[in-house]
SEVEX-843131 format. One record per residue (C-alpha): x negated, y negated, z; residue number from 1. Coordinates in steps of 0.1 Angstrom, whole numbers, padded with zeros to 4 digits, always signed. Layout:
BEGIN
@X->X Y->Y Z->Z num->NUM .
...
//
This chain:
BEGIN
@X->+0000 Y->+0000 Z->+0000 num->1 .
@X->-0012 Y->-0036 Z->-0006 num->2 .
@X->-0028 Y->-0052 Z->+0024 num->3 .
@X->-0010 Y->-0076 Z->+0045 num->4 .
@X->-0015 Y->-0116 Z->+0044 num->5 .
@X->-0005 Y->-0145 Z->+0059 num->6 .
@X->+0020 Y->-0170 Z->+0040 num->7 .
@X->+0017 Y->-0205 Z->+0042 num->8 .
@X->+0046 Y->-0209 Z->+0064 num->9 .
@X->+0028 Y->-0181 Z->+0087 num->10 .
@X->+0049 Y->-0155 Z->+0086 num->11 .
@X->+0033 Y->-0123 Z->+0072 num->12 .
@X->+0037 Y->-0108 Z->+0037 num->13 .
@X->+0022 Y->-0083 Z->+0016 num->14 .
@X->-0007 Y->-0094 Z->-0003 num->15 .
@X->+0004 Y->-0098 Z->-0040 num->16 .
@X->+0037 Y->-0096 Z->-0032 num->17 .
@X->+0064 Y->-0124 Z->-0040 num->18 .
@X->+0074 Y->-0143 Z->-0009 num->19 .
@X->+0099 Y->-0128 Z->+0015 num->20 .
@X->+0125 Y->-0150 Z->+0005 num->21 .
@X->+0129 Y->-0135 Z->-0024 num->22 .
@X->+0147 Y->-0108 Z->-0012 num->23 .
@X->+0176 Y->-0122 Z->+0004 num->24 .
@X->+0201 Y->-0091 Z->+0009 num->25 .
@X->+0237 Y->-0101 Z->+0011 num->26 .
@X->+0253 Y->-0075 Z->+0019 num->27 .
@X->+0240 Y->-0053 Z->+0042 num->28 .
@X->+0223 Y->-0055 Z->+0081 num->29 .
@X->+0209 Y->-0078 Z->+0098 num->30 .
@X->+0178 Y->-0082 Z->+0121 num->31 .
@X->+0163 Y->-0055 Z->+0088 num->32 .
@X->+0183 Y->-0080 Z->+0067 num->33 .
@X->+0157 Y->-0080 Z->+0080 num->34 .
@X->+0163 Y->-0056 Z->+0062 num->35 .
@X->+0162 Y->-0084 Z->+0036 num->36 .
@X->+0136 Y->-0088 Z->+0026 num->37 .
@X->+0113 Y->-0056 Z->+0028 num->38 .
@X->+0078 Y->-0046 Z->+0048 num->39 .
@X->+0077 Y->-0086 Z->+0054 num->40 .
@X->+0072 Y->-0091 Z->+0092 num->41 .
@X->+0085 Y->-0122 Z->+0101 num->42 .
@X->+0088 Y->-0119 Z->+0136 num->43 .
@X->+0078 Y->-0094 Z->+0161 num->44 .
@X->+0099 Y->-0070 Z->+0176 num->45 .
@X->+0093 Y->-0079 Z->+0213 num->46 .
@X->+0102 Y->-0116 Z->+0206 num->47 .
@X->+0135 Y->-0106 Z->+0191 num->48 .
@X->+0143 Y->-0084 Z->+0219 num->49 .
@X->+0136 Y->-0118 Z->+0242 num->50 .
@X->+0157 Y->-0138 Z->+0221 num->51 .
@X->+0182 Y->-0115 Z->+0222 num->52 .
@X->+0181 Y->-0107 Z->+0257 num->53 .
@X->+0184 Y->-0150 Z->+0265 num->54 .
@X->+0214 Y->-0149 Z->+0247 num->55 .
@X->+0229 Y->-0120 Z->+0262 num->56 .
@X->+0214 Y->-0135 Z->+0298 num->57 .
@X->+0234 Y->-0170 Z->+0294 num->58 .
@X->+0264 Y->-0150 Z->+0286 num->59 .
@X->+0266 Y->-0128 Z->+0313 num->60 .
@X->+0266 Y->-0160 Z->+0337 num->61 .
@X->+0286 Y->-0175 Z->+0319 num->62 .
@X->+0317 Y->-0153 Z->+0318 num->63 .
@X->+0305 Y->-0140 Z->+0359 num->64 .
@X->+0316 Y->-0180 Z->+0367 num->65 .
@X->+0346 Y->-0180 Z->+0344 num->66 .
@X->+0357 Y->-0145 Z->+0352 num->67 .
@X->+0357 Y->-0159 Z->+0394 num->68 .
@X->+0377 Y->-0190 Z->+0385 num->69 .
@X->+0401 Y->-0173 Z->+0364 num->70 .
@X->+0405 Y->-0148 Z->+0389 num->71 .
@X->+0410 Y->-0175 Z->+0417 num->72 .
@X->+0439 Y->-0193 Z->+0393 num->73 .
@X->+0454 Y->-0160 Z->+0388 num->74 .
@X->+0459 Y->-0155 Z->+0420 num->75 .
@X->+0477 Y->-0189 Z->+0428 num->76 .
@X->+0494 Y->-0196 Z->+0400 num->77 .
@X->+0506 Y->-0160 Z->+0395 num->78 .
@X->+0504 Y->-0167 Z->+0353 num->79 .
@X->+0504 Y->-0132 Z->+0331 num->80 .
@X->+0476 Y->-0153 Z->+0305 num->81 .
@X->+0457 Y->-0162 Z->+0330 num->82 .
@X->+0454 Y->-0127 Z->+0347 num->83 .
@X->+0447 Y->-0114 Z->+0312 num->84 .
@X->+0416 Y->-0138 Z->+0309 num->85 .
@X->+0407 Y->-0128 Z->+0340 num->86 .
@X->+0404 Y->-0100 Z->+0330 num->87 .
@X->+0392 Y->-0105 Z->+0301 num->88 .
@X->+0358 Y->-0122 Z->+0316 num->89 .
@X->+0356 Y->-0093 Z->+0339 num->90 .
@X->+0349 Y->-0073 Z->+0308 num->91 .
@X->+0328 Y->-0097 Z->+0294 num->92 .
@X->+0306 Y->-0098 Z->+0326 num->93 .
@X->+0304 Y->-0058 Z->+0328 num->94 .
@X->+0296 Y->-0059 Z->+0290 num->95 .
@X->+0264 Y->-0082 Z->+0291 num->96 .
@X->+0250 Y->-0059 Z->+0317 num->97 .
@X->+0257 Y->-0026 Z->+0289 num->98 .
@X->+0237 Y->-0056 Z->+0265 num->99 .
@X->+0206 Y->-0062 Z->+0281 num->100 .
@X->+0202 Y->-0021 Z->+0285 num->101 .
@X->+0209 Y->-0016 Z->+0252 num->102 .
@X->+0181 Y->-0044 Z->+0246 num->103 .
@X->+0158 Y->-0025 Z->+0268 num->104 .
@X->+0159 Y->+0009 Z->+0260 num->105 .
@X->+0161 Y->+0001 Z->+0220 num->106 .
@X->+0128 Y->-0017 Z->+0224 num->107 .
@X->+0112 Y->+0011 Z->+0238 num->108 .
@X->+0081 Y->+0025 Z->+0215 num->109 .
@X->+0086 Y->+0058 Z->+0201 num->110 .
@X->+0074 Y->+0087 Z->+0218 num->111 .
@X->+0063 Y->+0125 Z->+0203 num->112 .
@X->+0098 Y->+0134 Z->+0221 num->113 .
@X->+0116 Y->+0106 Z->+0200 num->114 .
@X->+0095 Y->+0100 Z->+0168 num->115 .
@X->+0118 Y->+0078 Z->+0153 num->116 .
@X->+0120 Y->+0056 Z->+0185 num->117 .
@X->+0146 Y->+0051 Z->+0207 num->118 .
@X->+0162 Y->+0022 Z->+0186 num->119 .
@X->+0199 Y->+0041 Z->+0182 num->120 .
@X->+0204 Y->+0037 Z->+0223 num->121 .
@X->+0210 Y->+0003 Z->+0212 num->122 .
@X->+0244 Y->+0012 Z->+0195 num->123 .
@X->+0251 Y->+0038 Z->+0222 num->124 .
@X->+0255 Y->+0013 Z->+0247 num->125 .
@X->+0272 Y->-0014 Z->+0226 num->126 .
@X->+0293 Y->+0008 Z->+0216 num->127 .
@X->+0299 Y->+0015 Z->+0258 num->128 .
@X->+0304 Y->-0019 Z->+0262 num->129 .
@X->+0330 Y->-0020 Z->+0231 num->130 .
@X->+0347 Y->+0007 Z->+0246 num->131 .
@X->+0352 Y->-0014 Z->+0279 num->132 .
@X->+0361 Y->-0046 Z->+0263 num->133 .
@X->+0390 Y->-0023 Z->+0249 num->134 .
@X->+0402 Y->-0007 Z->+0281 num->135 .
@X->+0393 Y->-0033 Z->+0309 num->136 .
@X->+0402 Y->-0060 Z->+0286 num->137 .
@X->+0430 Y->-0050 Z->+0260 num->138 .
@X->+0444 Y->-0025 Z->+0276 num->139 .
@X->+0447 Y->-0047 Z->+0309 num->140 .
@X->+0460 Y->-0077 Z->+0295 num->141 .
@X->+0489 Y->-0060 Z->+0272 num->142 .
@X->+0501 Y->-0034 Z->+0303 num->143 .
@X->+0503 Y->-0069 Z->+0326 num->144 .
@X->+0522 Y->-0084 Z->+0297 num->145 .
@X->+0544 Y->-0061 Z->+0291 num->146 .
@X->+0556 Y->-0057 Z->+0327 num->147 .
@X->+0555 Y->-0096 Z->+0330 num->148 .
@X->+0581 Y->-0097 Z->+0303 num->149 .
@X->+0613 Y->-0088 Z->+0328 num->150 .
@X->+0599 Y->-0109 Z->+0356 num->151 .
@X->+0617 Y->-0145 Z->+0365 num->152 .
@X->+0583 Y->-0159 Z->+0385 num->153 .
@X->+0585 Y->-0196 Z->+0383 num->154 .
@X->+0551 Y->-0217 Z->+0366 num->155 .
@X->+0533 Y->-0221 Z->+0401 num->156 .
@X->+0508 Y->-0247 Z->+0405 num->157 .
@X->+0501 Y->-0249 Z->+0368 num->158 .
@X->+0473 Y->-0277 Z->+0368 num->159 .
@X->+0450 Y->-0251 Z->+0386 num->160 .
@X->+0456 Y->-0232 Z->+0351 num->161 .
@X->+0448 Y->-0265 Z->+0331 num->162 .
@X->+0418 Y->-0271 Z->+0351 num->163 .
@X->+0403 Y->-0233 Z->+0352 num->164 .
@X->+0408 Y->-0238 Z->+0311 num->165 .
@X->+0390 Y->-0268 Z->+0313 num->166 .
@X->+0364 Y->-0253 Z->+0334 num->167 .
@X->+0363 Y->-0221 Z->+0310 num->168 .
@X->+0362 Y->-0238 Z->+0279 num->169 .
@X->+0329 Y->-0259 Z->+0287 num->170 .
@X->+0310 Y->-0222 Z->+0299 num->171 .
@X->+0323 Y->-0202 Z->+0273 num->172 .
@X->+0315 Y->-0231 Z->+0248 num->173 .
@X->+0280 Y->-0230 Z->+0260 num->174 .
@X->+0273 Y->-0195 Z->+0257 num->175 .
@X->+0292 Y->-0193 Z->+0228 num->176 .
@X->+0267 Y->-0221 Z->+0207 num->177 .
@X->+0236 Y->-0203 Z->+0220 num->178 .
@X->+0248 Y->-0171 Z->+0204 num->179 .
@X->+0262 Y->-0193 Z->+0174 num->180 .
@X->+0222 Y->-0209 Z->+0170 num->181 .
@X->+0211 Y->-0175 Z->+0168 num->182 .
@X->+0231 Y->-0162 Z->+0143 num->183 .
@X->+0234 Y->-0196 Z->+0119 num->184 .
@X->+0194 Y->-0192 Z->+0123 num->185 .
@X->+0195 Y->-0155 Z->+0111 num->186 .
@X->+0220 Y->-0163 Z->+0084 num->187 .
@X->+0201 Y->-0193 Z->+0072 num->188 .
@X->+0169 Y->-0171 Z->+0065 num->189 .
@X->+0186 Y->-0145 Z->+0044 num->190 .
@X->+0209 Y->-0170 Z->+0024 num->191 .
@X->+0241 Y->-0157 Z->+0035 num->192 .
@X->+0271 Y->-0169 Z->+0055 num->193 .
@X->+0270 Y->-0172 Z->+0094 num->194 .
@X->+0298 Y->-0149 Z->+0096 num->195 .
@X->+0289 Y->-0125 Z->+0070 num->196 .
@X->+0257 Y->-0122 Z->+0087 num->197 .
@X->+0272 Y->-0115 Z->+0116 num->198 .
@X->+0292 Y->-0090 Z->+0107 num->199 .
@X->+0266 Y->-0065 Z->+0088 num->200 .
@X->+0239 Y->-0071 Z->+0107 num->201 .
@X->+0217 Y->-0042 Z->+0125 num->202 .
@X->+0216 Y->-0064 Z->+0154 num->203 .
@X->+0244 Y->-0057 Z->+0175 num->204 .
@X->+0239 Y->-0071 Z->+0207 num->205 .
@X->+0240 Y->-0101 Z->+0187 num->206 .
@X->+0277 Y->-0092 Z->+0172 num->207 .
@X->+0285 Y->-0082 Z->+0200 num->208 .
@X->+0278 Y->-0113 Z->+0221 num->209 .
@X->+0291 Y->-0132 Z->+0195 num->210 .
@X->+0322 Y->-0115 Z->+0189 num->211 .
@X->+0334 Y->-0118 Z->+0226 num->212 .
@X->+0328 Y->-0152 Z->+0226 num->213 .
@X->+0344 Y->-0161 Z->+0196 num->214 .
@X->+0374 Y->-0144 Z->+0213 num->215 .
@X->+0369 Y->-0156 Z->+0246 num->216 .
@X->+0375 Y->-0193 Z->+0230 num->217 .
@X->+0404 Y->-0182 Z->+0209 num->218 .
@X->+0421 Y->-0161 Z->+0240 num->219 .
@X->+0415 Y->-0197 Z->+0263 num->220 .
@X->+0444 Y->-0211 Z->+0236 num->221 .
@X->+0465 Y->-0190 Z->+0239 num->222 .
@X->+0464 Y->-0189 Z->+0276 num->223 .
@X->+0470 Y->-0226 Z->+0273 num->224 .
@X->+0497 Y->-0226 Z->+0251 num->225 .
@X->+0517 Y->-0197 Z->+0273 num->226 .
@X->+0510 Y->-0217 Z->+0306 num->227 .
@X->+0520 Y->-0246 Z->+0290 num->228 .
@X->+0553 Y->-0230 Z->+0268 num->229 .
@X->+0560 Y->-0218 Z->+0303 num->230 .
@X->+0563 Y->-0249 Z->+0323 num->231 .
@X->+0581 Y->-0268 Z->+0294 num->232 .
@X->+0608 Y->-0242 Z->+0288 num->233 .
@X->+0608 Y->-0224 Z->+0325 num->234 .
@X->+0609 Y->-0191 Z->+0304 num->235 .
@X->+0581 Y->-0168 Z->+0313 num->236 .
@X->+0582 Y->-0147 Z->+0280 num->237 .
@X->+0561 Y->-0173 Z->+0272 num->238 .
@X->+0533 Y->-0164 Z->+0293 num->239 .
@X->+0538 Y->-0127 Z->+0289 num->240 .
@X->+0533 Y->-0131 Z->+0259 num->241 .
@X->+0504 Y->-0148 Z->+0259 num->242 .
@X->+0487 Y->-0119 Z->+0281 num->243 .
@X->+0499 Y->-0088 Z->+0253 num->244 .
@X->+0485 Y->-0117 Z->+0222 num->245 .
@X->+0449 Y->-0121 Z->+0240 num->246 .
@X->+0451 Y->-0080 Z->+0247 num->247 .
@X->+0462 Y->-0073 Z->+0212 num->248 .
@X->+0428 Y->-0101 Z->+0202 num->249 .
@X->+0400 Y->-0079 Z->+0225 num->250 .
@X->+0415 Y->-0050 Z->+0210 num->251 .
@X->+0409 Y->-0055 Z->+0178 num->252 .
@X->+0374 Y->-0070 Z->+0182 num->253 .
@X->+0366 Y->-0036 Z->+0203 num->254 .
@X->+0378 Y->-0019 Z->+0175 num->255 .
@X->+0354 Y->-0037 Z->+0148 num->256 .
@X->+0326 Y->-0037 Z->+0173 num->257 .
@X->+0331 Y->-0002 Z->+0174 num->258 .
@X->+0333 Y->+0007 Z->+0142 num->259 .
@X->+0303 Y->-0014 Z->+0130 num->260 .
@X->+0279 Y->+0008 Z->+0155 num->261 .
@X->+0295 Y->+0038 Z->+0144 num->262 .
@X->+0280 Y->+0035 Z->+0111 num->263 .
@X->+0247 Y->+0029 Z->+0126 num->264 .
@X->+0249 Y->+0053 Z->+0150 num->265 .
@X->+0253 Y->+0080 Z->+0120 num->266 .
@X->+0229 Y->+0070 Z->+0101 num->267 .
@X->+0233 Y->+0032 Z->+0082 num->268 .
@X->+0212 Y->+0040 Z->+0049 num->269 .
@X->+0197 Y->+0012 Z->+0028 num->270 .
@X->+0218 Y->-0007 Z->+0003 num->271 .
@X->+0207 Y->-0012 Z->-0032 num->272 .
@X->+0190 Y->-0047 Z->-0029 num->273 .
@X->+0164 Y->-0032 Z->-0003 num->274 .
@X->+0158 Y->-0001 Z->-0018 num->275 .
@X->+0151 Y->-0015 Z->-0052 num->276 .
@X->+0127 Y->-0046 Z->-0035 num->277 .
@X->+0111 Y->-0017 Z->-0011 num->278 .
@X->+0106 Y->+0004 Z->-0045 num->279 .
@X->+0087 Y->-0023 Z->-0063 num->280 .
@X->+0065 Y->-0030 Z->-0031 num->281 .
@X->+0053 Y->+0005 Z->-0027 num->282 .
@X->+0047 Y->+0005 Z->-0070 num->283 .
@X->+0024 Y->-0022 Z->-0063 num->284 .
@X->+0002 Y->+0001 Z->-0042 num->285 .
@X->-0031 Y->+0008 Z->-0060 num->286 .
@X->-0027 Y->+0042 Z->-0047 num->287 .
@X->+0007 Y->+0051 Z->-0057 num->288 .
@X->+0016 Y->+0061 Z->-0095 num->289 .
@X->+0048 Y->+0069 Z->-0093 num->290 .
@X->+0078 Y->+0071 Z->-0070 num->291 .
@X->+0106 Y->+0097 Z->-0074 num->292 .
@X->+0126 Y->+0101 Z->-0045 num->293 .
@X->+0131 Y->+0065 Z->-0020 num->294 .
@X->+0155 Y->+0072 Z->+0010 num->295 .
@X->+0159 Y->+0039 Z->+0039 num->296 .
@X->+0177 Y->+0044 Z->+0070 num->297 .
@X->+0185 Y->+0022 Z->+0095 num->298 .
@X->+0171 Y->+0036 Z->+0136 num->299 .
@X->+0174 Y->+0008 Z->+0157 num->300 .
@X->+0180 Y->-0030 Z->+0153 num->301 .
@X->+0159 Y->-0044 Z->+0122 num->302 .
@X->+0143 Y->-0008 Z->+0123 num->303 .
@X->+0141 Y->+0012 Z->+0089 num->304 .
@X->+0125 Y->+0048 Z->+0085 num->305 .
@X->+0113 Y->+0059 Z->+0052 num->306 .
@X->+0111 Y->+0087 Z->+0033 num->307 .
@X->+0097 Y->+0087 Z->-0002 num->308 .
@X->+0081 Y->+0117 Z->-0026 num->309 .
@X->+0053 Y->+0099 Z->-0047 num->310 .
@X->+0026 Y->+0110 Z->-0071 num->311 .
@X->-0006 Y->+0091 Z->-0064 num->312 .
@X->-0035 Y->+0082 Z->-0085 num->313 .
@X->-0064 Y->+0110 Z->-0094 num->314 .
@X->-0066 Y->+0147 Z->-0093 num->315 .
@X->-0076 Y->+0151 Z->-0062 num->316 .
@X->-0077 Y->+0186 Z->-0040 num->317 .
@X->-0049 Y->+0191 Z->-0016 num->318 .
@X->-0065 Y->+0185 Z->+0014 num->319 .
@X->-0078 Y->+0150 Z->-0001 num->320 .
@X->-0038 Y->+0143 Z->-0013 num->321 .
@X->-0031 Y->+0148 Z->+0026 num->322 .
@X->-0055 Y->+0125 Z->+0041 num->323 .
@X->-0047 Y->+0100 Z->+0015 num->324 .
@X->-0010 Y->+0102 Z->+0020 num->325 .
@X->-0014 Y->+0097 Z->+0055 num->326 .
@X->-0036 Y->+0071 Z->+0054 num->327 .
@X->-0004 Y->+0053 Z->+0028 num->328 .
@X->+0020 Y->+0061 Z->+0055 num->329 .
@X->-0004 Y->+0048 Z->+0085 num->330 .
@X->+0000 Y->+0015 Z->+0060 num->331 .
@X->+0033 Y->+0011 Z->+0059 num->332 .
@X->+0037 Y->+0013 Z->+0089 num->333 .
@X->+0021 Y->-0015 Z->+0098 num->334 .
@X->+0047 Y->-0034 Z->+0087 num->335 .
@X->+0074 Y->-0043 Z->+0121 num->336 .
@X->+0107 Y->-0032 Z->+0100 num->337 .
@X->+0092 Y->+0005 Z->+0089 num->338 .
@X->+0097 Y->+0025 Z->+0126 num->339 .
@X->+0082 Y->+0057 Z->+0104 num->340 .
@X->+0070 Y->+0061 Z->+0073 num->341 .
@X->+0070 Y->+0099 Z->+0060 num->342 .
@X->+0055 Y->+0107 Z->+0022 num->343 .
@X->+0054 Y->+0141 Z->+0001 num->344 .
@X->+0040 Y->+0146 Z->-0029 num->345 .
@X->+0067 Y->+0145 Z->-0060 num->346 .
@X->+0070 Y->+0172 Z->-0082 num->347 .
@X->+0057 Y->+0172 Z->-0119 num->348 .
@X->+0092 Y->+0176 Z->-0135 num->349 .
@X->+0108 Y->+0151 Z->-0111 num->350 .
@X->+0121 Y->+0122 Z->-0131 num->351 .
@X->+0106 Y->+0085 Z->-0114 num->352 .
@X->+0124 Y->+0058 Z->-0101 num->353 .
@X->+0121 Y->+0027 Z->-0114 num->354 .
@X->+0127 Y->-0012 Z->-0099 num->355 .
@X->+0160 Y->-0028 Z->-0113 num->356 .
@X->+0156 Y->-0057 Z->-0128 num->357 .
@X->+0172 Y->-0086 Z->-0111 num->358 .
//
């Protein structure tokens, strides 16, 4: 493989290669959108996982203060959307702490036991932390709803409910735009929208964070249009409602957080874009003649592990062919994206692959 380099812009590309920009992918994952544009490093690992981690960190406090407070206003005003936020930023709170070990244990180095690393525990326990969003949260809020909606309770003390909004909006705005930075920054590198982004990237602590608080927000409005529907009409459907409409919200972002680490979980392969730009990168290798089999598959967060049968350059003995293809692999490797790199010799009859043009 072609040595490695430094751009002028100081982050790392392969020597001879185009810049990393270049390969923008728009429709697949994230941090290895990251993936995006292939074997160029443009961060390292352990500062992601801290800049992942701060995000997560803010959050956690951030819904621990609001999930008190809400709790507090549930208590005295006796509101069905209030008690389903409450709720709601319990599950949030219980969620971050499922985050930062999903941060942790995916950032561990692989091991002989786990060659591949130990990247996947990331979508283990986001997909935990889905799970409870969906049961603490969604669950919760439409089951208090629903018995809320036969109950004559008068609007008691609504300012607290007002204020404990208020008070809500400012932290969940806060943690919300930190999580928001980080993905607009993500987004902006790989030419694609902040939500589209957001939604295939390999990062999920990031979606995760950001989905919850994207909800959080939307579920405060409704609370505050059921407290307030409440107190203008006297009718408490109102507010009942209001608790099954931010259930029925959590639910279905559990169920697309879900979903999304599902597909990684089982194996999230390479989509065209980055297979063809990883292709034309290892054809550029002065040791490499030909490539006829290419398979990319996402481990962890922003980590890819590759498999590729190859002919390389000369008639050498087999023994030779192993060292050599080792030393290729120890190459790649290099590179922060590729967690393993795993090469076999093609087969004369195998028909090559070729890079698409753009």
């Amino acid at each position: 493989m072609a040595s490695m380099s430094r751009s002028s812009d100081d982050s790392p590309v392969m020597a001879g290669s185009v810049s990393c920009s270049q390969f923008y992918d728009t429709t697949v994952a994230g941090a290895c959108s990251e993936m995006s544009y292939p074997l160029c490093a443009e961060r390292r690992k352990t500062e992601s996982v801290q800049k992942v981690s701060l995000t997560v960190v803010l959050a956690f406090f951030a819904n621990l203060v609001v999930a008190v407070a809400k709790t507090i206003a549930a208590l005295l005003t006796g509101s069905a959307s209030i008690t389903a936020e409450a709720a709601h930023s319990w599950a949030d709170t219980g969620n971050e702490v499922f985050l930062l070990v999903a941060d942790r244990r995916g950032a561990i180095e692989r091991d002989v036991h786990h060659p591949l690393g130990y990247g996947r525990e990331t979508y283990f326990w986001s997909t935990i932390a889905a799970f409870g969003l969906f049961t603490v949260g969604a669950v919760v809020s439409v089951g208090h709803g629903i018995q809320e909606l036969s109950a004559h309770e008068s609007n008691r003390d609504a300012w607290v409910a007002y204020l404990v909004l208020g008070i809500s909006a400012v932290f969940e705005g806060l943690s919300f735009s930190q999580a928001l930075r980080q993905a607009r920054a993500g987004a902006r590198e790989r030419g694609r929208s902040t939500l589209d982004h957001v939604l295939v990237s390999s990062d999920t602590t990031l979606r995760a964070v950001f989905a919850e608080d994207s909800a959080a927000l939307i579920g405060l409005v409704i609370a505050f249009l059921g407290v307030l529907l409440h107190q203008l009409t006297g009718n408490g459907v109102y507010d009942a409602a209001g608790s099954i409409l931010i259930g029925v919200l959590l639910g279905v972002v559990a169920i697309v957080l879900i979903e999304r680490n599902r597909r990684f979980v089982v194996g999230q392969d390479a989509n065209a874009e980055l297979t063809n730009a990883i292709l034309a990168e290892i054809l550029h290798s002065d040791q490499i003649d030909r490539v006829t089999y290419l398979h990319l598959e996402f481990v962890g967060p922003g980590r890819i592990y590759l498999v590729a049968a190859v002919d390389l350059v000369g008639n050498d003995n087999e023994s030779h062919l192993a060292v050599r293809l080792k030393g290729v692999e120890a190459t790649i490797e290099e590179n922060e994206h590729i967690e393993r790199a795993v090469l076999t010799l093609s087969l004369p009859g195998d028909e090559s692959l070729t890079v698409s043009p753009d």
